[in-house]
Biopython code that builds the backbone (N, CA, C, O; Angstrom):
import numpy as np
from Bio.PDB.StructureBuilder import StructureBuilder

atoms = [
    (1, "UNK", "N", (-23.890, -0.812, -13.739)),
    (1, "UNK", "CA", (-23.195, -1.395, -12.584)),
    (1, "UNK", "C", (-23.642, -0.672, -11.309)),
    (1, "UNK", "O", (-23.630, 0.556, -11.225)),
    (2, "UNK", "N", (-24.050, -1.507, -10.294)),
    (2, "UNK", "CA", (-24.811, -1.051, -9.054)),
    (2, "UNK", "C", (-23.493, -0.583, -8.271)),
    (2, "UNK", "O", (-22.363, -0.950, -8.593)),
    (3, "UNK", "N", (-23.826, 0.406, -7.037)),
    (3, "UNK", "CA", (-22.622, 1.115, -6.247)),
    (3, "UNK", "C", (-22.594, -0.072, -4.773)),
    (3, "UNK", "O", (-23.169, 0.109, -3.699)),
    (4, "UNK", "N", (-21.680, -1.347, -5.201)),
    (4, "UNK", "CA", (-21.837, -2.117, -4.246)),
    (4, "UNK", "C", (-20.391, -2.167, -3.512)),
    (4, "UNK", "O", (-19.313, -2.303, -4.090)),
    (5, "UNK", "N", (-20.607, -2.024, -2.060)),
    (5, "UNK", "CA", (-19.431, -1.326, -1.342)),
    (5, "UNK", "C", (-18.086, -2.498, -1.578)),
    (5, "UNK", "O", (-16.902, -2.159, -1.597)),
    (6, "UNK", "N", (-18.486, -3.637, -1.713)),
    (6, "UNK", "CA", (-17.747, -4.672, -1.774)),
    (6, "UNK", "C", (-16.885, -4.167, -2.874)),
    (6, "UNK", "O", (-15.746, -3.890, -2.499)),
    (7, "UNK", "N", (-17.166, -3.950, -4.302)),
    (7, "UNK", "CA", (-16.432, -3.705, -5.142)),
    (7, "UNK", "C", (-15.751, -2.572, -5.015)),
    (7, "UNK", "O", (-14.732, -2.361, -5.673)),
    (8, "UNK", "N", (-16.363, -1.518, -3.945)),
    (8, "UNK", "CA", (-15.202, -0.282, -3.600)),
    (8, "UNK", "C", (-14.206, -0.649, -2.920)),
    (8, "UNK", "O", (-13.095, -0.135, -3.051)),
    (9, "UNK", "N", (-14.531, -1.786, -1.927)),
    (9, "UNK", "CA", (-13.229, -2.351, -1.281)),
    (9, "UNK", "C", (-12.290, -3.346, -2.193)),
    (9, "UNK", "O", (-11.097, -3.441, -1.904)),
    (10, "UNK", "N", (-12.795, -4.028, -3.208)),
    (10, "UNK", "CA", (-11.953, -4.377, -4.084)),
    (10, "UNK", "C", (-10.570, -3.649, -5.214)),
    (10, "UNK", "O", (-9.431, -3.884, -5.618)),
    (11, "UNK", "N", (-11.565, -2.757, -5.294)),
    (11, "UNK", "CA", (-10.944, -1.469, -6.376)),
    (11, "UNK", "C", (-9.588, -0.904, -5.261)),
    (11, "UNK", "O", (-8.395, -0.903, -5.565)),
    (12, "UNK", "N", (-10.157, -0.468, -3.990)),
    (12, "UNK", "CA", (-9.342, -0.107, -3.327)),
    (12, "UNK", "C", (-7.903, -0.933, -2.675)),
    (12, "UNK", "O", (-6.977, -0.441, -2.030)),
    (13, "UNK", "N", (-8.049, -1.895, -2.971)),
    (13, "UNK", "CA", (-7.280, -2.948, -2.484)),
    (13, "UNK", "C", (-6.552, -3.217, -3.675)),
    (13, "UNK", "O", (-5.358, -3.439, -3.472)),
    (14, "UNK", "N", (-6.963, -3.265, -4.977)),
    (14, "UNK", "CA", (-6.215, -3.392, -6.131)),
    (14, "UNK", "C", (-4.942, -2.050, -6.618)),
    (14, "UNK", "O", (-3.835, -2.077, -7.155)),
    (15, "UNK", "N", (-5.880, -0.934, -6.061)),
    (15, "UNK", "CA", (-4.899, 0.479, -6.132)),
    (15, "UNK", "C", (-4.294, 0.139, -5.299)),
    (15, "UNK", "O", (-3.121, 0.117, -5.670)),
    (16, "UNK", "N", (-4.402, -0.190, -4.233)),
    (16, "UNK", "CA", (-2.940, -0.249, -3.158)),
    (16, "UNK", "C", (-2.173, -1.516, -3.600)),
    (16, "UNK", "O", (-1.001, -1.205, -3.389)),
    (17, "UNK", "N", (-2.183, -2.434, -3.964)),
    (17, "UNK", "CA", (-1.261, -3.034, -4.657)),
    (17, "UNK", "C", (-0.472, -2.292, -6.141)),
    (17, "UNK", "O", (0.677, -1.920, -6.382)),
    (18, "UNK", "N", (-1.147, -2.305, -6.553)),
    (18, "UNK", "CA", (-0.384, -1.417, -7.710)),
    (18, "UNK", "C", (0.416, -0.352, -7.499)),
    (18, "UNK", "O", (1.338, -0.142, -8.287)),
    (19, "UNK", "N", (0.207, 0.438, -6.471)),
    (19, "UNK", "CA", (1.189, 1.770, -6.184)),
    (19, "UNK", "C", (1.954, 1.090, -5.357)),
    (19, "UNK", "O", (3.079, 1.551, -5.168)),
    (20, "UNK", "N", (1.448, -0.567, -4.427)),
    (20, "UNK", "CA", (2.933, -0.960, -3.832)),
    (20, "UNK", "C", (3.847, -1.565, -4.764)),
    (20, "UNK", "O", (4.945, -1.751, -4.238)),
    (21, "UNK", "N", (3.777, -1.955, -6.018)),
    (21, "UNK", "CA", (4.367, -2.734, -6.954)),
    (21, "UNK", "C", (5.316, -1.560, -7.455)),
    (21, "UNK", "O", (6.514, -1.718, -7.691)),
    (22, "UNK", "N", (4.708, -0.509, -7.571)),
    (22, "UNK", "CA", (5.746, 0.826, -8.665)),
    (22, "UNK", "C", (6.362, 1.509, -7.242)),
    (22, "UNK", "O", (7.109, 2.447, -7.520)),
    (23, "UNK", "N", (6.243, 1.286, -5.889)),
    (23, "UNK", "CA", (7.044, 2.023, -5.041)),
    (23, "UNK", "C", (7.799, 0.884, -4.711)),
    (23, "UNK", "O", (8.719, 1.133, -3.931)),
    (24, "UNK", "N", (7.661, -0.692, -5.183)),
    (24, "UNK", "CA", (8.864, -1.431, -4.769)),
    (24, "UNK", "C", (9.781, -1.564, -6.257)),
    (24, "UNK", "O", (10.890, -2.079, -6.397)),
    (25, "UNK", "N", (8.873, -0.889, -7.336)),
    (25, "UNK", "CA", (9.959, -1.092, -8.594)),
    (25, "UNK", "C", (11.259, 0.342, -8.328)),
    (25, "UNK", "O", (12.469, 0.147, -8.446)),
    (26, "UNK", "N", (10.619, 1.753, -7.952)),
    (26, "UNK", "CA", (10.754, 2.395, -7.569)),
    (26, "UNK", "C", (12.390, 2.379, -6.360)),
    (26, "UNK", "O", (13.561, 2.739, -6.475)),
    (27, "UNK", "N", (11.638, 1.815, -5.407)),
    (27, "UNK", "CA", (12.786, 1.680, -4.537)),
    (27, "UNK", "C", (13.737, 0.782, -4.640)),
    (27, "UNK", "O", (14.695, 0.685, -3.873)),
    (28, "UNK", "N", (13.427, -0.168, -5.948)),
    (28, "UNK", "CA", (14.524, -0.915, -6.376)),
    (28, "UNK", "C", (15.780, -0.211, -7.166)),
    (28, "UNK", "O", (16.970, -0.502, -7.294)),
    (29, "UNK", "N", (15.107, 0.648, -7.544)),
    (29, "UNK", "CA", (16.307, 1.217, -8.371)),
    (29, "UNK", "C", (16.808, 2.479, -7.687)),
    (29, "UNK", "O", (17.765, 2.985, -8.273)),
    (30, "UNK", "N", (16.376, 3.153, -6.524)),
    (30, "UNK", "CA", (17.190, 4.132, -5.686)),
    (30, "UNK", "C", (17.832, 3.373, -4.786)),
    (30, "UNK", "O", (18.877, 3.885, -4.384)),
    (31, "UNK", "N", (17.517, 2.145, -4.256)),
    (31, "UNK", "CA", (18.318, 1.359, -3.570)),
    (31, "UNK", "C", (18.959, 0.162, -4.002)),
    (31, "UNK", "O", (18.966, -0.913, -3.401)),
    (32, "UNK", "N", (19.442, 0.406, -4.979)),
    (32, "UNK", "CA", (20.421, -0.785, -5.757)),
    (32, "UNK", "C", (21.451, -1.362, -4.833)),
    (32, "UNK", "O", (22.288, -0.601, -4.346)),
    (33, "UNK", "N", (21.463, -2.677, -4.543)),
    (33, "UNK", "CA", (22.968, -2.963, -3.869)),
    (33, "UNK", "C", (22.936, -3.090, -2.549)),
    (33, "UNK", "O", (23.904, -3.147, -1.792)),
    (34, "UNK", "N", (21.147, -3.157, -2.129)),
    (34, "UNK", "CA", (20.965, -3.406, -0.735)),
    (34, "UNK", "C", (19.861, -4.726, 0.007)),
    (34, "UNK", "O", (18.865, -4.514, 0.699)),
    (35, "UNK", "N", (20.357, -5.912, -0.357)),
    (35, "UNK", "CA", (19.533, -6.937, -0.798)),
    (35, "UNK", "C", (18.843, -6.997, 0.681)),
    (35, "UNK", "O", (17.791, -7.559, 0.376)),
    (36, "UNK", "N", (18.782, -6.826, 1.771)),
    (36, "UNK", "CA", (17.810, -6.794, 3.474)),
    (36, "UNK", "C", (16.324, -5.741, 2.711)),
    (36, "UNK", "O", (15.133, -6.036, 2.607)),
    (37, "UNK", "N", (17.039, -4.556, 2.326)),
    (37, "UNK", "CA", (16.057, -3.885, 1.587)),
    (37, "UNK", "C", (14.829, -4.817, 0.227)),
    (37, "UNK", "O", (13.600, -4.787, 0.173)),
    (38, "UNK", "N", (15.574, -5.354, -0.445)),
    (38, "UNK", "CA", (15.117, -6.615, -1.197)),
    (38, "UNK", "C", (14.312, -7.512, -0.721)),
    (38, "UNK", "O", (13.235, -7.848, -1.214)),
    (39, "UNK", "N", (14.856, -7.956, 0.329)),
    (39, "UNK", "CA", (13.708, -8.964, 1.275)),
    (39, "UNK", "C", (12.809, -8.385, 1.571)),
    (39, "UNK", "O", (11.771, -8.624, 0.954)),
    (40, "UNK", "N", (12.794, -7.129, 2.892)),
    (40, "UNK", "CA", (11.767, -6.483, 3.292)),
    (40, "UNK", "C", (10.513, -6.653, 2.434)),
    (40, "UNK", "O", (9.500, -7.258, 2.785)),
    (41, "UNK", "N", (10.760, -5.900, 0.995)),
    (41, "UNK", "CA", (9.612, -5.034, 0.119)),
    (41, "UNK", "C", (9.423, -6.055, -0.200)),
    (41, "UNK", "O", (8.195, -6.138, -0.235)),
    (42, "UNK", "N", (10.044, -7.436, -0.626)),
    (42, "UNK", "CA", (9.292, -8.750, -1.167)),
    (42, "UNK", "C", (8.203, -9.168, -0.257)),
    (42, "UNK", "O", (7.022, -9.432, -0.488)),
    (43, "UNK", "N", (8.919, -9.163, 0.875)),
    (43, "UNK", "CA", (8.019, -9.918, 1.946)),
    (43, "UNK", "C", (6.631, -8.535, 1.929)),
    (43, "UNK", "O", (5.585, -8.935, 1.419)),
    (44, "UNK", "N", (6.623, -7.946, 2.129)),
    (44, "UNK", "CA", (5.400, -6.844, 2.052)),
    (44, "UNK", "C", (4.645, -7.049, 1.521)),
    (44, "UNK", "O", (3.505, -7.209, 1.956)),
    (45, "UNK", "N", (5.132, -7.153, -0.089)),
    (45, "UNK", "CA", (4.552, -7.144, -1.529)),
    (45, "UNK", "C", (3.678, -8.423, -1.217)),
    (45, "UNK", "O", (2.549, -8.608, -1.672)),
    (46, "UNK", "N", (4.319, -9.222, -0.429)),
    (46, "UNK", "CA", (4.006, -10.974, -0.945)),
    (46, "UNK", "C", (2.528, -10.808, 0.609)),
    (46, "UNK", "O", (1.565, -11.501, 0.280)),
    (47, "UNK", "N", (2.367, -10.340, 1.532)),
    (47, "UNK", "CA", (1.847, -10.229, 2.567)),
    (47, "UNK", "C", (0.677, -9.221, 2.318)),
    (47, "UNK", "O", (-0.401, -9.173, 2.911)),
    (48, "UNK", "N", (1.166, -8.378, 1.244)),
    (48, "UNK", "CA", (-0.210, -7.652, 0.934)),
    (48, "UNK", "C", (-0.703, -8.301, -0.037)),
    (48, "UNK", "O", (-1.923, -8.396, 0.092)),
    (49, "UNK", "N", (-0.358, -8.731, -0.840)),
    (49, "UNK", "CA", (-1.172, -10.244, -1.931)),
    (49, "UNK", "C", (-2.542, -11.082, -1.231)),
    (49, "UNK", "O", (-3.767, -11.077, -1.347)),
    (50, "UNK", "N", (-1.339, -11.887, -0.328)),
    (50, "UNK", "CA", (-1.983, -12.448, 0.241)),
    (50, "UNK", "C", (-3.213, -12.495, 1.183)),
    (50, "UNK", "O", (-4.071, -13.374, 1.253)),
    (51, "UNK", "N", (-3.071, -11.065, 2.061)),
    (51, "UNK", "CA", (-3.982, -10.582, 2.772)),
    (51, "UNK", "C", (-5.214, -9.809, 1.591)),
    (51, "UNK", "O", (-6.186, -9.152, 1.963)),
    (52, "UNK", "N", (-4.939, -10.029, 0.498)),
    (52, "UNK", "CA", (-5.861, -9.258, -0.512)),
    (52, "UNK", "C", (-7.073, -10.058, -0.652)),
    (52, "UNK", "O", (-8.278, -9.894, -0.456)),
    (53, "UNK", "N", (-5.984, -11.367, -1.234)),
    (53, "UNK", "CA", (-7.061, -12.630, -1.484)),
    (53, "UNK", "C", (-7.456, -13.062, -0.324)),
    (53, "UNK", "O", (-8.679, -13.183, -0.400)),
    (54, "UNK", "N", (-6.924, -13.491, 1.164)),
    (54, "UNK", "CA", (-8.009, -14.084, 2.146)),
    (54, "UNK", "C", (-8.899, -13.088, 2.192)),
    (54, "UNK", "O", (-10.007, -13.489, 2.549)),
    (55, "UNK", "N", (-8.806, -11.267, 1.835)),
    (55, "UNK", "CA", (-10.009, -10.976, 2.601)),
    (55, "UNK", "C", (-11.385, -10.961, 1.223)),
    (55, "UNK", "O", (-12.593, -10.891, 1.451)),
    (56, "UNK", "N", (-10.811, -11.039, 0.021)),
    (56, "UNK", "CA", (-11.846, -11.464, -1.052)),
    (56, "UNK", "C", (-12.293, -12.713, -0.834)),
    (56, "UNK", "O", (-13.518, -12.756, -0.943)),
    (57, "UNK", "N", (-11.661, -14.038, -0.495)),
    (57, "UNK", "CA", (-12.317, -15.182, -0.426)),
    (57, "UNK", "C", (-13.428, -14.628, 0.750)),
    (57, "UNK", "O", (-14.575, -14.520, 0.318)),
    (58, "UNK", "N", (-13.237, -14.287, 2.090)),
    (58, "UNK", "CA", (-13.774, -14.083, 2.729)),
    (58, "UNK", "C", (-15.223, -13.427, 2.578)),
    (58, "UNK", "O", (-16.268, -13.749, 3.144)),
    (59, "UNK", "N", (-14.979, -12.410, 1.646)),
    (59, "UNK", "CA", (-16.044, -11.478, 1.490)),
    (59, "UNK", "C", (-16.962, -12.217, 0.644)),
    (59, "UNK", "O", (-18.148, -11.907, 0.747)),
    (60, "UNK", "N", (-16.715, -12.933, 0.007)),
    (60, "UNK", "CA", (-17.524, -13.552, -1.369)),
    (60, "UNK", "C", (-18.691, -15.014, -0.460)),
    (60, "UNK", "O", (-19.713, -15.670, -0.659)),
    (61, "UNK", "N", (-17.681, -14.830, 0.478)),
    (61, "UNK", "CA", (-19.051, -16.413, 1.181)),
    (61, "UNK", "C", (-20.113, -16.053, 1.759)),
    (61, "UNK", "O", (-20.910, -16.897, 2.170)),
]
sb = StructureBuilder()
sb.init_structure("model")
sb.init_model(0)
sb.init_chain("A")
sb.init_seg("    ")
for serial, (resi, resn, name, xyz) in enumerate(atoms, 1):
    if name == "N":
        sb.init_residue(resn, " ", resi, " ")
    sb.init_atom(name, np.array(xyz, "f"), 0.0, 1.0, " ", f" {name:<3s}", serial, name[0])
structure = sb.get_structure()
């Protein structure tokens, strides 16, 4: 496997989702009972998704 920067920005973009997934499982359970908190980290979660895939579609054309 060649050292192609694209896939370092992939890899890197996949670790930051994953540590945001276990710091919103995370802060789900130190903040039980605070559903604004609930929205926030959804909306994050759902905004870093998304911004994951436009910038892979992007990169791939």
């Amino acid at each position: 496997m060649k050292n192609d920067p694209n896939h370092i920005i992939t890899y890197a973009f996949l670790g930051c989702i994953i540590v945001g997934v276990l710091l919103a499982f995370i802060g789900g359970i130190t903040h039980d009972g605070m559903p604004e908190n609930d929205k926030l980290r959804i909306d994050y979660l759902i905004t870093t998704m998304l911004g994951y895939l436009i910038g892979k579609n992007a990169n791939e054309k």
